[in-house]
N, C-alpha and C positions, 0 to 999 in steps of 0.2 A: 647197930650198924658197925662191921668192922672195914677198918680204912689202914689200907698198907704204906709204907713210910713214904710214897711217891706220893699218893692221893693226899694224903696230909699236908707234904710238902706244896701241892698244887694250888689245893684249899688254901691254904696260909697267904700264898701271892695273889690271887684272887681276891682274899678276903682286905686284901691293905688295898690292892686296887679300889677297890670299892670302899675304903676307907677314906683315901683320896676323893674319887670321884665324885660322894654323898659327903660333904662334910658334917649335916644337918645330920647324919646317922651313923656316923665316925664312932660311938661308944656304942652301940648296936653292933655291930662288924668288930671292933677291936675285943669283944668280948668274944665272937664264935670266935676268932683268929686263934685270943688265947687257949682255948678249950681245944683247939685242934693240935697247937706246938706244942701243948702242954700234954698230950695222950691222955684227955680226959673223956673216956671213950662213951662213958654216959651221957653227954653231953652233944653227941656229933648228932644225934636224932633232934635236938634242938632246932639247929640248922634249917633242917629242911620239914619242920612242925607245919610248915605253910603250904606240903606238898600234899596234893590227895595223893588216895592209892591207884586211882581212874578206873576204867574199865578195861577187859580185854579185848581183842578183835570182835571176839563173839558175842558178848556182851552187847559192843557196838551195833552189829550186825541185829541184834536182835531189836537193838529199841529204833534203828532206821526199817527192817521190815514193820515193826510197829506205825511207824508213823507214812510208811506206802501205804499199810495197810487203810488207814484214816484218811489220807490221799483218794484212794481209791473211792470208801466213804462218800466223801465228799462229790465228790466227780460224778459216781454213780446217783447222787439224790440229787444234784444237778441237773441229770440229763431226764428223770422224773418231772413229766406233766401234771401227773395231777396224787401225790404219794398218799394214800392213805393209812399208813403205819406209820411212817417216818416223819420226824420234823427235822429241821435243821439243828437245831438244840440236840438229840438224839443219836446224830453225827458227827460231832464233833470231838475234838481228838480231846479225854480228859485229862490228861497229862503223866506222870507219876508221882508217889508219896513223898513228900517234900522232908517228911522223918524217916521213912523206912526203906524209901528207893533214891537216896537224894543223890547218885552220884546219875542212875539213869537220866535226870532231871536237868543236871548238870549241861548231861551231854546235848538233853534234845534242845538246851537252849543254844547249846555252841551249833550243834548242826543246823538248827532255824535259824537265827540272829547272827552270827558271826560269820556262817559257810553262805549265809544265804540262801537257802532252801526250801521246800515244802510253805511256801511265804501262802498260800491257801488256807493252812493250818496256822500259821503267826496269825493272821488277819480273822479267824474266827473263835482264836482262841485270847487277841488281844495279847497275846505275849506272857501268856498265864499258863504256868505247864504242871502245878501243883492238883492234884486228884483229890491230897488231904484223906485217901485211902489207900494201901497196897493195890496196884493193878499187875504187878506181873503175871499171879497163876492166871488171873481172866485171860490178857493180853497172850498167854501161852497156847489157852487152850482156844478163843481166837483165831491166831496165825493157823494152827494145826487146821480147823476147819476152811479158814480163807486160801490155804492154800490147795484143797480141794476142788476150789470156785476159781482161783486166778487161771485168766489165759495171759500168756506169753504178753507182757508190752499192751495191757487193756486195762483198764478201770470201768468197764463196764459190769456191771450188777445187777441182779433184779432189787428190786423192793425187799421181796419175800426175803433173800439170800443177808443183805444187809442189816436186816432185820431181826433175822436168828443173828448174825454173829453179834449186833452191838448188844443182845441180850441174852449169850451166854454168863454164866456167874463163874467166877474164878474159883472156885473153891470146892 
């Protein structure tokens, strides 16, 4: 990370604010401080070790169509009388890879739990969003067919439709 003499300067008063502020973490702060007045430029990545990278818009975008998509899911085995392919186990949203998709993971808990959302999906997933396998190529190829099947503002489905998509293979 490189930081121009203003950002440096900013960082430094920030950083004693917060040296103030936290006194229990006053040698925590006094140390980035020094590493910032000091141009010890290896160092400024320290700082912000506790940031992820996130996701992009699209990114975003793709694991909330992921989870309408599960939304939908659900709604449509719902409104099944009597389903003879589908159980409810079978629809249910299996989360993402908690090692290999963990920021998607990240996200779908912030969007469930923190934004309040798809609370359908919290409550059958119990708040469990890990898969414990890659699902993005599945969930790709998935979306690709669901949106084949979506009408405008409906979560209606057949069985059959539901059916094929939770048992395409990603890969």
């Amino acid at each position: 990370m490189k930081l121009d003499i203003k950002e440096r300067l900013t960082l430094s008063y920030q950083l004693k604010i917060l040296e103030k502020l936290y006194p229990e973490d006053k040698e925590y702060y006094a140390k980035h401080r020094k590493a910032i007045e000091d141009g010890y430029e290896l160092h400024y990545d320290w700082i912000t070790e506790h940031l992820s990278e996130g996701l992009t818009s699209e990114e975003c975008t793709f694991v909330l169509d992921v989870l309408d998509m599960y939304a939908a899911f659900h709604f449509s085995f719902k409104q099944l009388k009597s389903p003879t392919k589908l159980t409810e186990k079978a629809v249910k949203f299996p989360g993402f890879d908690g090692n290999h998709e963990t920021m998607y993971m990240a996200y779908t808990k912030y969007f469930i739990e923190d934004l309040d959302r798809f609370n359908e999906i919290r409550e059958s997933t119990n708040g469990y969003y890990n898969s414990h396998s890659q699902m993005i190529p599945k969930y790709r190829k998935m979306l690709d067919k669901w949106k084949e099947y979506k009408q405008p503002y409906t979560y209606e489905l057949t069985e059959d439709q539901v059916f094929e998509l939770v048992n395409i293979h990603g890969y």
